[in-house]
C-alpha positions in Angstrom: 7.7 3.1 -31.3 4.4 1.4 -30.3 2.1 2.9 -27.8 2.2 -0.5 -25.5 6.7 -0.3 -26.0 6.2 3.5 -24.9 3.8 2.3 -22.0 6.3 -0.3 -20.7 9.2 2.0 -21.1 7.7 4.8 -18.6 6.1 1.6 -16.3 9.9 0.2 -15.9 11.9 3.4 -16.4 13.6 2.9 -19.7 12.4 6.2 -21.1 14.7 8.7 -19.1 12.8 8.3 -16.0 14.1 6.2 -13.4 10.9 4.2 -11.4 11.4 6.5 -8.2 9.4 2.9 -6.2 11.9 0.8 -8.0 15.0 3.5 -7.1 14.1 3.7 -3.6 14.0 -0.1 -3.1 17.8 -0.4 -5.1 18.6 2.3 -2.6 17.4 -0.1 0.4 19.3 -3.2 -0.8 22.4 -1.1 -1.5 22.7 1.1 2.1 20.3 -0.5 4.3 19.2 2.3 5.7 16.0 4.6 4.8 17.8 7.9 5.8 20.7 7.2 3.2 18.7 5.5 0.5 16.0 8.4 0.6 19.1 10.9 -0.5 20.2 8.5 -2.8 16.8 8.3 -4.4 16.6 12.3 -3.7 13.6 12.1 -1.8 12.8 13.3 1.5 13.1 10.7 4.8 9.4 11.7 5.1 8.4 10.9 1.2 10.3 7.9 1.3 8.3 6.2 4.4 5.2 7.5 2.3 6.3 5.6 0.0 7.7 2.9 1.5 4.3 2.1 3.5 2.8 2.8 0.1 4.4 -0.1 -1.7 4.2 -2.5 1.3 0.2 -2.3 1.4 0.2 -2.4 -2.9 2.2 -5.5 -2.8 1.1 -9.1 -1.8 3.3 -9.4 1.1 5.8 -6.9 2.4 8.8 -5.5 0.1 10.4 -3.8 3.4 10.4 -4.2 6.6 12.2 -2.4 10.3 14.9 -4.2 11.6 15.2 -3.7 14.7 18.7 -4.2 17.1 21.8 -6.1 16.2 25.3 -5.0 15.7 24.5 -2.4 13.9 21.7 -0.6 16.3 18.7 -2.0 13.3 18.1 -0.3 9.9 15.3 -1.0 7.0 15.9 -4.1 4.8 14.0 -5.5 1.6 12.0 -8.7 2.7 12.7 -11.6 0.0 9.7 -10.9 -2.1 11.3 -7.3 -2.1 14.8 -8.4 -3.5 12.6 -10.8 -6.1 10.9 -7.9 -7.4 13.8 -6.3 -7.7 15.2 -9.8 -9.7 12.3 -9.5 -12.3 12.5 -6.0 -12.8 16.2 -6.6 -14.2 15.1 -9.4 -16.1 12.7 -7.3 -17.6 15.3 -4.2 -18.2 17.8 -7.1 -19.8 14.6 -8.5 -21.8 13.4 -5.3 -23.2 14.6 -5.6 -26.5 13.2 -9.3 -26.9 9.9 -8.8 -24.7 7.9 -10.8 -27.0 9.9 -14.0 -27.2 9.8 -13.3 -22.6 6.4 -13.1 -22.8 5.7 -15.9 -24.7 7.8 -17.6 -22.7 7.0 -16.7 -18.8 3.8 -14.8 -19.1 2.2 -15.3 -15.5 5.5 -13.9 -14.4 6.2 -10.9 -16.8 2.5 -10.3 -16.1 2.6 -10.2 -12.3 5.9 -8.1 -12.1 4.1 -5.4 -14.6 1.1 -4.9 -12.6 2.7 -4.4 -9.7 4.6 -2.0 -11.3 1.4 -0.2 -12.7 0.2 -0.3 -9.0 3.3 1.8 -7.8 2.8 4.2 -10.7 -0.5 4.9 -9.9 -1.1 8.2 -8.3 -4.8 9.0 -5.9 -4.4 11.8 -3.1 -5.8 9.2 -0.9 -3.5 8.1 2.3 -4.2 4.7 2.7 -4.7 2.6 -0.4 -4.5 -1.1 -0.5 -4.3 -4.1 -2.3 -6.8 -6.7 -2.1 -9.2 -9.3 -3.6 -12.8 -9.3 -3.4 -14.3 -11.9 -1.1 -18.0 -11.0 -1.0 -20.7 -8.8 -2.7 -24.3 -8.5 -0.8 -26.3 -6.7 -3.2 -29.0 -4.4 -1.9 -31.5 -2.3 -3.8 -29.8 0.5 -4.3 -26.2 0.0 -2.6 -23.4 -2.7 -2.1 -21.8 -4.3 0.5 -18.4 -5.2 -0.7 -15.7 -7.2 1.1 -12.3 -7.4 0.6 -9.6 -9.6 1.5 -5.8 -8.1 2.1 -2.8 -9.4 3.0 -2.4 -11.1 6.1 -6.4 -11.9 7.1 -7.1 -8.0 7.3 -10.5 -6.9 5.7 -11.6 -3.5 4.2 -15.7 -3.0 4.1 -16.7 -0.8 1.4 -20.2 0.3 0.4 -20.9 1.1 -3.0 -23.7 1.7 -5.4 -25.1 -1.5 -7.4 -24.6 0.2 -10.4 -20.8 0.7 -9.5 -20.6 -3.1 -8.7 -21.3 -3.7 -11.7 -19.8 -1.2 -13.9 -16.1 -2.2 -12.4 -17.0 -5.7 -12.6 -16.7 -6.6 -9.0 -17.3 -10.9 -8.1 -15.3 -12.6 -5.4 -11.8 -13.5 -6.8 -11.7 -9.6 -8.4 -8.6 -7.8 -7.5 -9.1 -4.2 -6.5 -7.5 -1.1 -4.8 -9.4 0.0 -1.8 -8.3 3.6 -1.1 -9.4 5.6 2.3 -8.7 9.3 3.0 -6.3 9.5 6.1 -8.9 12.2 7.9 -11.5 9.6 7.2 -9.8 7.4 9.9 -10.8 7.7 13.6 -8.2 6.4 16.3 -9.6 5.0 19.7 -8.2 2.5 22.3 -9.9 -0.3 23.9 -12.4 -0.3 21.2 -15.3 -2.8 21.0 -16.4 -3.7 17.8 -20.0 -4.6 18.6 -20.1 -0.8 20.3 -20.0 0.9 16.7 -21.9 1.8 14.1 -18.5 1.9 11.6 -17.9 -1.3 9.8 -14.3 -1.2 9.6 -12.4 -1.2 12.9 -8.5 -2.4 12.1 -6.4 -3.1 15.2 -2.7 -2.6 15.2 0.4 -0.9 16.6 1.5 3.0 16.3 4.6 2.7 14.1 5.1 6.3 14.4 3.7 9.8 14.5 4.5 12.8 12.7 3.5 15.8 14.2 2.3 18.6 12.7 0.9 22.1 13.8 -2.4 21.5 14.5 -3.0 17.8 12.6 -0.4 14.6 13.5 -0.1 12.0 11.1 -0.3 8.7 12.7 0.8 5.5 10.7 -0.5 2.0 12.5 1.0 -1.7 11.6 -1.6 -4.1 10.9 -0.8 -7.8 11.8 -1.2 -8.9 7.9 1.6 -6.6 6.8 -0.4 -3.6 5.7 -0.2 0.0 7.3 -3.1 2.3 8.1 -2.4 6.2 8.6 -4.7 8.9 10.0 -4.5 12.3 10.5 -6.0 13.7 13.6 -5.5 16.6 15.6 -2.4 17.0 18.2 -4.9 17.4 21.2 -6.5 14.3 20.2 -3.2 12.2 19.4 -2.2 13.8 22.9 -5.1 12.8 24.7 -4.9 9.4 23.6 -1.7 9.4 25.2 -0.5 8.0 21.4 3.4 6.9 21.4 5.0 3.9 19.0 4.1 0.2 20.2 0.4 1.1 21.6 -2.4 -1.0 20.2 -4.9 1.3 18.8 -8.0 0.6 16.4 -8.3 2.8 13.1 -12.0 3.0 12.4 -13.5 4.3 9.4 -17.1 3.7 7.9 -17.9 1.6 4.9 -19.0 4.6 2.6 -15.2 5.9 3.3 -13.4 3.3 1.3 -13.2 3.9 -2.4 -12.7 0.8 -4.7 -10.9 0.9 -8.3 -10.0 -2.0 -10.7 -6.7 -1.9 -13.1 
């Protein structure tokens, strides 16, 4: 078997190993519920939001979403660019055999659906890594000012040295993962942008908190889609008075974000 055949049989989960992104999703669509499709998927409710929040601010638009109310007191669903992921992957699982003659036939979208896939099987120990697309580059003498466009009209700041700029390849129009420690991210309320020195200052709504012993995890909505978390201590999250539906900014400096190309 071919190295690139062995490569697409790990990517879509043809060697043994089911996709556990693409498992949890099937799971979604099936029970419509993350409690029961975690299980089904054997991960924990916890590892499944993870992931979950993961995949939503890797894609181009959100794969799941909360759904809130209704007959049946709300649940998590797939969004419709969700369930057509989950369309192309089976096209591709059916097409395995003949991947050439699919390829040749519907490149741009064999093409998209495997790199989104490579995104999900990506692993970093960073929190908070999205998506995006370059959309400026101010040179300097030594360092970078790189800006990136995400989903929904968000932007990610990152500064990097010139000689990194260069070595990934990095022009407006590049597509890049921006990845950003949770730690790294500062929570405040009623925050003025002009008052800080930190470039990136995203505003957004606590989805939920996860407390811990000494640290709570905090995980934001953004407007465009994406989700920011940060890990701060419990007196801090307490002070803050932090509870789901409270607009709070997520700040982190410029030299916090990491950029990679795939």
């Amino acid at each position: 078997m071919s190295p690139i055949s062995q490569t697409l049989q790990h990517i879509l989960g043809w060697s043994g190993d089911e996709n556990p992104a693409i498992a949890l999703l099937e799971q979604i669509e099936l029970c419509g519920s993350i409690n029961r499709a975690a299980k089904a998927a054997g991960l924990s409710y916890k590892s499944a939001w993870e992931k979950i929040e993961t995949l939503n601010n890797l894609s181009d638009k959100p794969l799941v979403i909360r759904q809130v109310g209704g007959s049946g007191g709300g649940g998590t669903v797939l969004t419709e660019e969700g369930r057509e992921l989950l369309q192309k992957v089976a096209v591709l699982r059916r097409e395995f055999a003949a991947f050439v003659g699919f390829f040749g036939e519907r490149p741009e979208e064999a093409l998209n659906a495997l790199k989104m896939l490579r995104r999900f099987e990506m692993k970093v120990s960073a929190r908070n890594v999205w998506a995006g697309t370059v959309a400026r580059v101010e040179k300097g003498a030594v360092n970078s000012v790189v800006e990136i466009a995400l989903k929904g009209g968000d932007t990610v700041v990152a500064v990097i040295t010139d000689n990194s700029v260069i070595r990934l390849g990095l022009e407006p129009g590049t597509e890049v993962l921006a990845m950003v420690k949770a730690p790294s991210v500062m929570l405040g309320l009623d925050i003025k942008r002009e008052s800080l020195s930190a470039r990136n200052v995203l505003m957004g709504k606590v989805a939920r908190i996860v407390p811990g012993v000494v640290n709570d995890e905090v995980i934001i909505d953004l407007p465009g889609g994406s989700t920011v978390t940060a890990i701060n201590t419990s007196e801090s999250i307490r002070r803050l008075g932090l509870s789901p539906g409270i607009e709070v900014a997520a700040i982190f400096k410029a030299s916090s974000v990491l950029l990679a190309v795939i």
